[in-house]
C-alpha positions in Angstrom: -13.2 52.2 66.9 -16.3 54.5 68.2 -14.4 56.0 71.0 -16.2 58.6 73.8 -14.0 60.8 76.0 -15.9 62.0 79.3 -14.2 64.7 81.2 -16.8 65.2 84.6 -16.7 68.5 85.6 -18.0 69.8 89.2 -18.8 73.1 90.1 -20.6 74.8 93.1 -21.9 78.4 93.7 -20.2 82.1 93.4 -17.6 81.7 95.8 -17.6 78.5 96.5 -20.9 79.0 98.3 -22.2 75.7 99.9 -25.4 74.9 101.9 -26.7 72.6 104.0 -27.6 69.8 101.9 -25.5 70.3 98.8 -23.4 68.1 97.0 -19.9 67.9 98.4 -17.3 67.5 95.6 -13.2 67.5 96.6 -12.3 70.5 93.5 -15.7 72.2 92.8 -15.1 75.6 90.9 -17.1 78.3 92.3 -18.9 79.9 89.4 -17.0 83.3 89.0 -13.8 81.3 88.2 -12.6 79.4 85.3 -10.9 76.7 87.6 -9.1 74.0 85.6 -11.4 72.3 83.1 -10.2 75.2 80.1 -6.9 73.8 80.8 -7.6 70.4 80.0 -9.4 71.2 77.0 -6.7 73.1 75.4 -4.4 70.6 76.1 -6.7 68.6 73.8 -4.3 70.0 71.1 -1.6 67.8 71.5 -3.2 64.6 70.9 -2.0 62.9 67.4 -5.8 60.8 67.1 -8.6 62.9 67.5 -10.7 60.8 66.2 -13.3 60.2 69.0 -16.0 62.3 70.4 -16.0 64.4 74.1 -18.2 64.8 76.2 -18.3 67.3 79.0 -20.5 66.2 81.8 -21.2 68.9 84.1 -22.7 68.8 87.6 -23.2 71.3 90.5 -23.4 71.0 94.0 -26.7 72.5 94.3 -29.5 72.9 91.1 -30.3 76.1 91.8 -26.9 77.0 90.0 -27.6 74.7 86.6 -28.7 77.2 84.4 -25.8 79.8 85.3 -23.3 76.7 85.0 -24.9 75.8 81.9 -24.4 79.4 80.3 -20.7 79.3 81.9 -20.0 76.5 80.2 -21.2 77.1 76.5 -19.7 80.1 76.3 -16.4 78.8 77.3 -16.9 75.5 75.2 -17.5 77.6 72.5 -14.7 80.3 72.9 -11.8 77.6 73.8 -10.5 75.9 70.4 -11.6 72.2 70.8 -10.1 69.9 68.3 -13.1 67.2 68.2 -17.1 67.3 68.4 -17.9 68.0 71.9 -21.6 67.6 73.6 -22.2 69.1 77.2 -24.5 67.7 79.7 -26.6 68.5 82.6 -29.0 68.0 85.1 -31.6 69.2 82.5 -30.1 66.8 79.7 -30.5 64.2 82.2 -34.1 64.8 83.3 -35.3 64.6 79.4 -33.3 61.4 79.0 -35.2 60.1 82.2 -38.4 61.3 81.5 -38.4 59.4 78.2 -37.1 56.2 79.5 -38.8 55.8 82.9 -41.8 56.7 80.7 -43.3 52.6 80.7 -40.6 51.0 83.1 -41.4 50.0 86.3 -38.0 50.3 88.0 -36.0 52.3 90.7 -34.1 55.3 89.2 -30.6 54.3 88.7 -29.1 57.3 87.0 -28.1 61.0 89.0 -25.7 63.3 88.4 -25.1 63.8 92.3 -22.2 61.9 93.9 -18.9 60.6 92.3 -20.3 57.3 91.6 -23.5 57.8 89.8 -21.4 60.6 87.8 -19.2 57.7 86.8 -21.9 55.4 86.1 -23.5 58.4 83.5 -19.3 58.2 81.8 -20.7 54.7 80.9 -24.4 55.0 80.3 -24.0 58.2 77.6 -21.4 56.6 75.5 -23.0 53.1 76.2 -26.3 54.6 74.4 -24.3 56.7 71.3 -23.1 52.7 70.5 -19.6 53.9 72.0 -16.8 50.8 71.8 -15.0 52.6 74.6 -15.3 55.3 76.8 -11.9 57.0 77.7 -12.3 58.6 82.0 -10.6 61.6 82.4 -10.8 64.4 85.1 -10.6 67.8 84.4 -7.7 68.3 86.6 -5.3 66.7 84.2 -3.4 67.9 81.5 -2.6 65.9 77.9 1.6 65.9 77.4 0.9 62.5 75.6 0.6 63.2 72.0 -0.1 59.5 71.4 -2.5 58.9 74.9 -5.3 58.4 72.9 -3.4 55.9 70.3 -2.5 54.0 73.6 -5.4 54.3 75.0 -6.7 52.5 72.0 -3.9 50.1 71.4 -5.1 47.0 73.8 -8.6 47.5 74.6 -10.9 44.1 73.9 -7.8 42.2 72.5 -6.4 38.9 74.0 -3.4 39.1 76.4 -1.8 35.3 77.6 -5.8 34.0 76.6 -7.3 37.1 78.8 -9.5 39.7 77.2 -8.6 43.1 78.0 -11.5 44.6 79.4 -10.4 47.1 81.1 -7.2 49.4 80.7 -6.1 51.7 83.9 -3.4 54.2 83.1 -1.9 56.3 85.6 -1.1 60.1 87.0 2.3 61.7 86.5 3.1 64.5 89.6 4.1 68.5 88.2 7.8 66.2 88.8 6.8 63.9 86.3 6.7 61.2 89.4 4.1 58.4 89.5 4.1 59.1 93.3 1.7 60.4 95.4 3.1 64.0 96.5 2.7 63.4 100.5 5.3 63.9 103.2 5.5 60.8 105.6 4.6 61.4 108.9 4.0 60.1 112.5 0.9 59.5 112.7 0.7 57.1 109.5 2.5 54.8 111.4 -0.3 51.9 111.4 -2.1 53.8 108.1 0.6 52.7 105.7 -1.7 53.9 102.5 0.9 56.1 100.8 4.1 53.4 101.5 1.4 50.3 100.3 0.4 52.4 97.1 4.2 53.2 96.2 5.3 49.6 96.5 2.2 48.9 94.5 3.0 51.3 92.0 6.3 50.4 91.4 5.0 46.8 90.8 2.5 47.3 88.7 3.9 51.0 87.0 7.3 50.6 87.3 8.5 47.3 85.8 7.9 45.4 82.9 6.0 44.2 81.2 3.9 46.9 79.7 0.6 45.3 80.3 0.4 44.2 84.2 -3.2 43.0 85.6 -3.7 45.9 87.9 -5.4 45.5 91.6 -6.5 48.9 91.7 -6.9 52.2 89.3 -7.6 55.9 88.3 -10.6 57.2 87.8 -9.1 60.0 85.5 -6.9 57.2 83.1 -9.6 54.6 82.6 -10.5 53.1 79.2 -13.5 50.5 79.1 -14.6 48.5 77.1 -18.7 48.1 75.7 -18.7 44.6 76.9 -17.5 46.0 80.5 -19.8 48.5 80.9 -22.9 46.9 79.8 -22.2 44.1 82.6 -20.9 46.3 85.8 -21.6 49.6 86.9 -20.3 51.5 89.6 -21.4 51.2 93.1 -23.5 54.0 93.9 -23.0 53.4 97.5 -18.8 53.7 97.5 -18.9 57.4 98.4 -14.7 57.2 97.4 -12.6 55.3 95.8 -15.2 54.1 93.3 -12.0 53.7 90.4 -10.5 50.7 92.3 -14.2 49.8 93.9 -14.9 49.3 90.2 -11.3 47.2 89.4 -12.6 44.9 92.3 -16.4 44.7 90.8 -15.0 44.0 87.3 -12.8 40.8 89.0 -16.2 39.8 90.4 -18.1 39.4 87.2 -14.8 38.2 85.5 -13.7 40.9 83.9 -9.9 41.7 83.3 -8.3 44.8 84.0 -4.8 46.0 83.0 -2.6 48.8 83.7 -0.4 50.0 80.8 2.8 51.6 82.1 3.0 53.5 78.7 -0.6 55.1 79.2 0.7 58.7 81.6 -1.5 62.1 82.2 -0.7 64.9 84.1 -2.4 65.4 87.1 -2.8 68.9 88.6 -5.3 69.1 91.5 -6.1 72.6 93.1 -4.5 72.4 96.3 -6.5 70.4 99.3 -8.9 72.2 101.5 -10.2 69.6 103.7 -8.3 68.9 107.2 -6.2 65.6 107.8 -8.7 64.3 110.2 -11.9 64.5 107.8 -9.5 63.4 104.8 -8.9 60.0 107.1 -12.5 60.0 108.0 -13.2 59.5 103.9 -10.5 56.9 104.4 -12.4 54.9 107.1 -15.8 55.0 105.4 -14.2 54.2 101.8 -12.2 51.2 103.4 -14.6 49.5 106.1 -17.1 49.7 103.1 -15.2 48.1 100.5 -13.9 45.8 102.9 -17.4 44.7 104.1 -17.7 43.5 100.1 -15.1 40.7 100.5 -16.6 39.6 103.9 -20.7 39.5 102.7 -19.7 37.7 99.6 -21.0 34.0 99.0 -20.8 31.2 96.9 -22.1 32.1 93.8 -21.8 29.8 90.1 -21.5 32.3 88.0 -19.1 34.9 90.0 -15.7 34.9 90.7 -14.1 34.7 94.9 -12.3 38.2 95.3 -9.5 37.7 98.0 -7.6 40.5 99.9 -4.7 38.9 98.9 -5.3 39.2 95.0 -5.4 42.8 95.7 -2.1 43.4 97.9 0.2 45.4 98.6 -3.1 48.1 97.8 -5.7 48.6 98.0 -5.7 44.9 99.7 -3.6 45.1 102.8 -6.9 47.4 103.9 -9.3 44.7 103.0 -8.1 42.9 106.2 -8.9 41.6 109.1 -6.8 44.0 111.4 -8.2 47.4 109.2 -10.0 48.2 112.8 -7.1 48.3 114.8 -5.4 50.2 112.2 -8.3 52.7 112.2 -7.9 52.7 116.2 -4.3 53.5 116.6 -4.2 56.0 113.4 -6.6 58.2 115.2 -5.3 58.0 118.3 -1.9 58.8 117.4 -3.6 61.7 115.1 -5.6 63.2 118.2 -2.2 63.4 120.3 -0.8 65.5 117.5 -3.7 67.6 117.0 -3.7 68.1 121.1 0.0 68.7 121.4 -0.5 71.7 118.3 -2.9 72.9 120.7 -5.7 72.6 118.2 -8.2 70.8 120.3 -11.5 70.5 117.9 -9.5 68.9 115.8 -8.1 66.5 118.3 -12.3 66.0 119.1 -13.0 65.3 115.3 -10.2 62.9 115.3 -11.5 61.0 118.7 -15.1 60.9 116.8 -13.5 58.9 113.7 -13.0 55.7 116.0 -16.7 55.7 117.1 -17.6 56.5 113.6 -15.3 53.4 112.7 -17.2 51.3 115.7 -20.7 52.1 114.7 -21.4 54.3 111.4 -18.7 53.5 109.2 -19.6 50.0 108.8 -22.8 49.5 106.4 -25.4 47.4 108.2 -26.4 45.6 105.6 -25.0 43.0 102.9 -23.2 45.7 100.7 -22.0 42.5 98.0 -26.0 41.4 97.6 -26.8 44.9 97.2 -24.7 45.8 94.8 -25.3 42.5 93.0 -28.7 43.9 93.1 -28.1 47.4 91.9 -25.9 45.4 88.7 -29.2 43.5 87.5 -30.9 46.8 87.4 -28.6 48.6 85.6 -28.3 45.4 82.7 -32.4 45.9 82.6 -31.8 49.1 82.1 -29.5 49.2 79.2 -31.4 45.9 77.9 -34.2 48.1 77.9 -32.4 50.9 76.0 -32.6 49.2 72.4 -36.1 49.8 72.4 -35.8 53.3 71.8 -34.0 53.6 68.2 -32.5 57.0 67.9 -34.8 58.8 70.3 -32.3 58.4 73.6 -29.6 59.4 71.1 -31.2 62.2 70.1 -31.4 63.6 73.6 -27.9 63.4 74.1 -27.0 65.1 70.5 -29.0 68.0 71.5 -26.1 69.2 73.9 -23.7 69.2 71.2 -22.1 72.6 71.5 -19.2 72.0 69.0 -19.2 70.5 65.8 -15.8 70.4 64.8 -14.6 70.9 61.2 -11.8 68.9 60.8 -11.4 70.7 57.4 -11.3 74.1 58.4 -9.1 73.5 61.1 -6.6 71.7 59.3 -6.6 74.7 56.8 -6.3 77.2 59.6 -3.2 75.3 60.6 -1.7 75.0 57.6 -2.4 78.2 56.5 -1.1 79.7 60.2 2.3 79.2 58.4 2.1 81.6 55.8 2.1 85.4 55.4 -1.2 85.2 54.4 -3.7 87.5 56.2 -6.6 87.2 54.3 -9.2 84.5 53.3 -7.7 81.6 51.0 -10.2 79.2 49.4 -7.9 76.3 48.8 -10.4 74.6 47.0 -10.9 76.9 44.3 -6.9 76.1 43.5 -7.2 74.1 40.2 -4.5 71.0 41.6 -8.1 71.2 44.5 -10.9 72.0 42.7 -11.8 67.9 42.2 -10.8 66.8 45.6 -13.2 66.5 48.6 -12.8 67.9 51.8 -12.1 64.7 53.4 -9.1 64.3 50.6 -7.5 67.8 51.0 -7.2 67.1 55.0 -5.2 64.0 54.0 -2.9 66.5 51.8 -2.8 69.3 54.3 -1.7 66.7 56.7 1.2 65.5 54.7 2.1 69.1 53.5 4.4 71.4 54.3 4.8 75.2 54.3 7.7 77.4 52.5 8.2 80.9 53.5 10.7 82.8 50.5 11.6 86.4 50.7 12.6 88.3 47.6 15.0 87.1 45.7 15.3 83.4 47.8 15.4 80.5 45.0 13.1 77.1 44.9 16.0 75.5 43.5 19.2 76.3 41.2 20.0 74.6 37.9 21.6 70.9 38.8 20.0 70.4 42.1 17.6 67.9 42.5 14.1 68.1 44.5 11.6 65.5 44.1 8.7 67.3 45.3 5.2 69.2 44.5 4.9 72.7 44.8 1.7 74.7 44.9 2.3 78.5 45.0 -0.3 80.1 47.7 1.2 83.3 47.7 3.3 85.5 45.7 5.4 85.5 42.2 8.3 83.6 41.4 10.2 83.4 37.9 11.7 80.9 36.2 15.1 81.6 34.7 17.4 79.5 32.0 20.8 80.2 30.8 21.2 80.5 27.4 23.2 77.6 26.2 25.2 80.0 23.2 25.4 83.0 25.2 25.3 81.9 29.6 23.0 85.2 29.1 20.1 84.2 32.2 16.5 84.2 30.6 13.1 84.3 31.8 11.6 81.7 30.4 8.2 82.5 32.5 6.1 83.8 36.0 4.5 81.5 38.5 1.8 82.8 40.1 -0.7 82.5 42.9 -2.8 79.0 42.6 -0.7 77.8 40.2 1.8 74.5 41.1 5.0 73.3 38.9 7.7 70.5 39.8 5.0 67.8 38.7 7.3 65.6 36.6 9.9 65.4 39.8 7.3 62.6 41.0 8.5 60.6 37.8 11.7 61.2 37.4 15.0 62.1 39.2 16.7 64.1 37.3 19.1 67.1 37.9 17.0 70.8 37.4 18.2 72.9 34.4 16.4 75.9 35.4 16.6 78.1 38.5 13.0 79.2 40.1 13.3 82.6 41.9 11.3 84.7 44.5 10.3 87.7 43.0 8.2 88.6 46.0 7.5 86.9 49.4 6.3 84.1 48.1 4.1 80.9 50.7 4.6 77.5 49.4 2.9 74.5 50.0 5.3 71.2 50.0 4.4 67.8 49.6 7.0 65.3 49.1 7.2 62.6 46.8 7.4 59.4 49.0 4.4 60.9 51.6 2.7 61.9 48.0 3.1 58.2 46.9 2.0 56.8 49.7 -1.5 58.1 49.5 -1.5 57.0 45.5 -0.6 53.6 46.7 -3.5 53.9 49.7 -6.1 55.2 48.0 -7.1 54.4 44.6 -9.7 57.4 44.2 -7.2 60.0 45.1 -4.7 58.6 43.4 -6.8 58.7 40.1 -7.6 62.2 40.8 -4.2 62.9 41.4 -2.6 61.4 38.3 -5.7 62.8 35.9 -5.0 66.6 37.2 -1.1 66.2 37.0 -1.3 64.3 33.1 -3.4 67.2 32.1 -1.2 70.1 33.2 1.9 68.2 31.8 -0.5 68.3 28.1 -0.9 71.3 28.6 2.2 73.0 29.4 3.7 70.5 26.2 1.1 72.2 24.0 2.0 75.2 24.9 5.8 74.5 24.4 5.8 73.1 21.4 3.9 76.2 20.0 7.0 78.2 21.6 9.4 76.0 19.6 7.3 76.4 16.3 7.6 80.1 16.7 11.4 80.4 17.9 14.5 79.1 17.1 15.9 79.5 20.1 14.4 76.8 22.7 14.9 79.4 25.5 11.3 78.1 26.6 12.5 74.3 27.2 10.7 74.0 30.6 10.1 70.6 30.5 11.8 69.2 33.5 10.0 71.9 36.0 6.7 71.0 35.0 
């Protein structure tokens, strides 16, 4: 499954530096700081499937700062150790994509990297064009503790649930308590703005029962996976300036889309602390709300879309979808002003008063906000209709921001070899059990391999003990010794050095050892058991060929070489038969 990860990340002058006119973004690092983005890429790590591709899409409040974010960015990109390919883009990205598709099309621009909505709507378009399956949403204030989040993530998407496709899958934030909840205190003034007590009943609903898969009335914009077929059919709204994640759950119903929240399907979330006060937070509230309200009241009979009710969206975000979401507004703020007044802090007390005009006469869009994003949706399908007429150039574009490519080879080496005492460079491929494998089929055996640290004098095995294994030596001596069957006198029967492996005939038969194999030196093994070892034969036919052709040789080999011993002695000291 062609799977895109897109991690937005916002960042604003030295500082936090902001002018009249820039972007405003809730988190934006200032430039001389690292801010949180390194730490969700090295959490990265931790995630069993890495199979899919990132991309880091980076904005700033003001373009005047793009080429210094851009430098930032490579150079940390390049220094953190990212386990996949990973592509960044930009505003400068963006304007050769546009300049090469607005080139012969007469229609509005529809793509910007300003504003949390269009920045959403590029998480779609940029997978949607490198013929992406599904795009995994994640912020980069979140943290993988998951090691199977991207299996999960995986696990439903465009399947049938109860004769519904699963369009859509929402998962959810875990608190630094490992709580679903948001981390608020409940006070006074939230009396008649019951968001926090409507989004916990909701959550335990929807996150905290069974079954695993629930249809989910709202979502996070930081745990969403979604589909091709979703995101070639609805966009975000460009007009939600908050809240586009659930906007989006309640545009998807529209068009008929399904989406599902998987209670399985957790990420950490650790936002920077908030910097805005309560009163302009609840201002965001009232224009988020009133707006997305205004969608359920505009909408008309239409054939081919689906009613959206309050109702199918309670206990949140639909209990603000109502009629009575004004005289919520009203009392909220007035309660809010007495507090501000009786702390004495009067300007805040004014801003609050100015939320219930702004409620009365700004907050509330003049204009049909459910025909106009209807509208917005038919250009964003002509767009990506239009797309396909561009072959790989679009592509292209997008490639050329690819700042990692990630050897999956090297990196499982380095792990492997991360084990050992080794300090110095190891070609494993010029090994002779390696030298016919490709580097696709040694990952699959460093993956099912394990490391063996000896010191001096430690033993493999002793004479009657049984291991049913593979053994390649990658550094240091060992010796094989035999007793003497007339004399219990302990032999050397021969060394095992560096590159060389022994055991082979373990993967036949079980059969109690009769020689004892000894560290002589610090000595690094590599491990691979029989059953994971048979496995692969059984999976792969190739490597299994390869596999069995290397090992039949070394057994003629070694037999060769033993029967010359026994022509020449008469003491079959050399009988080493069952070790290799």
């Amino acid at each position: 499954m062609r799977t895109y990860m897109v991690i937005p990340t916002y960042w604003s002058g030295p500082d936090g530096e902001w002018k009249e006119g820039d972007a405003v973004y809730d988190h934006a690092t200032p430039l001389n700081e690292d801010g949180t983005l390194i730490r969700a890429l090295r959490s990265l790590q931790i995630l069993d499937d890495k199979n899919f591709t990132l991309i880091i899409l980076a904005t700033v409040t003001n373009n005047e700062y793009v080429d210094a974010m851009e430098k930032k960015l490579k150079k940390m990109l390049k220094e953190t150790e990212i386990p996949v390919n990973t592509i960044l883009f930009t505003e400068k990205n963006l304007r050769a994509l546009k300049k090469e598709l607005y080139r012969d099309l007469d229609l509005p621009d529809v793509l910007a990297l300003r504003g949390y909505s269009n920045i959403r709507n590029l998480c779609l378009f940029i997978p949607y064009i490198l013929d992406a399956e599904i795009a995994v949403l994640i912020d980069d204030d979140e943290v993988f503790e998951d090691p199977a989040f991207i299996t999960k993530a995986k696990e439903f998407i465009g399947k049938r649930f109860y004769g519904n496709t699963i369009d859509g899958v929402a998962g959810y934030y875990l608190n630094e308590d490992n709580e679903y909840y948001d981390k608020v205190n409940i006070v006074p003034w939230m009396t008649y703005w019951d968001r926090f007590g409507g989004k916990r009943e909701a959550f335990d609903n929807i996150i905290g029962k069974e079954p695993r898969l629930k249809k989910t009335p709202f979502a996070f914009g930081g745990a969403m996976v979604i589909h091709r077929n979703l995101m070639r059919i609805v966009p975000f709204d460009p007009k939600v300036t908050r809240g586009e994640d659930t906007d989006y759950v309640i545009n998807s119903r529209i068009f008929g889309f399904n989406f599902f929240l998987d209670n399985e399907l957790a990420i950490k979330h650790l936002p920077p602390p908030k910097k805005h006060p309560v009163w302009k937070r609840f201002r965001e509230d009232i224009f988020r709300f009133l707006y997305n309200k205004s969608k359920f009241d505009n909408q008309s009979p239409n054939t081919n879309l689906h009613e959206i009710k309050p109702e199918d969206f309670d206990p949140y975000p639909g209990q603000f979808m109502k009629p009575d979401l004004g005289d919520k507004i009203f009392k909220t703020n007035i309660i809010l002003a007495l507090n501000y007044l009786a702390d004495g802090d009067v300007q805040a007390c004014k801003e609050t008063i100015n939320n219930i005009y702004l409620a009365r006469y700004d907050a509330i869009p003049h204009y049909n906000t459910y025909s106009t994003y209807l509208e917005f949706q038919k250009k964003w399908r002509k767009l990506l209709e239009h797309t396909k007429s561009f072959g790989s150039v679009l592509k292209d574009i997008i490639l050329e921001g690819q700042i990692i490519t990630f050897d999956k080879y090297s990196f499982q080496k380095k792990k492997l070899l991360e084990q050992t005492h080794i300090k110095k460079e190891i070609k494993l491929e010029d090994i002779d059990l390696f030298k016919q494998f490709t580097r696709k089929e040694l990952r699959r055996l460093f993956f099912i391999s394990e490391i063996i640290n000896l010191g001096k004098n430690e033993f493999v095995f002793k004479v009657g003990e049984e291991k049913s294994c593979i053994f390649i030596v990658l550094n240091g001596v060992l010796h094989v010794f035999k007793k003497n069957s007339m004399t219990g006198e302990e032999l050397l029967v021969t060394e095992i050095k560096q590159g060389e492996h022994f055991n082979e005939t373990s993967l036949f038969l079980s059969e109690p050892h009769t020689v004892s194999i000894k560290a002589v030196t610090s000595v690094d093994l590599m491990m691979i058991k029989k059953e994971e070892l048979m496995n692969i034969i059984k999976e792969n036919s190739e490597l299994s060929s390869k596999i069995l052709w290397i090992i039949s040789k070394k057994l003629s080999q070694r037999l060769i070489q033993t029967t010359k011993k026994f022509s020449d002695s008469h003491e079959q000291t050399s009988d080493v038969s069952d070790i290799f």
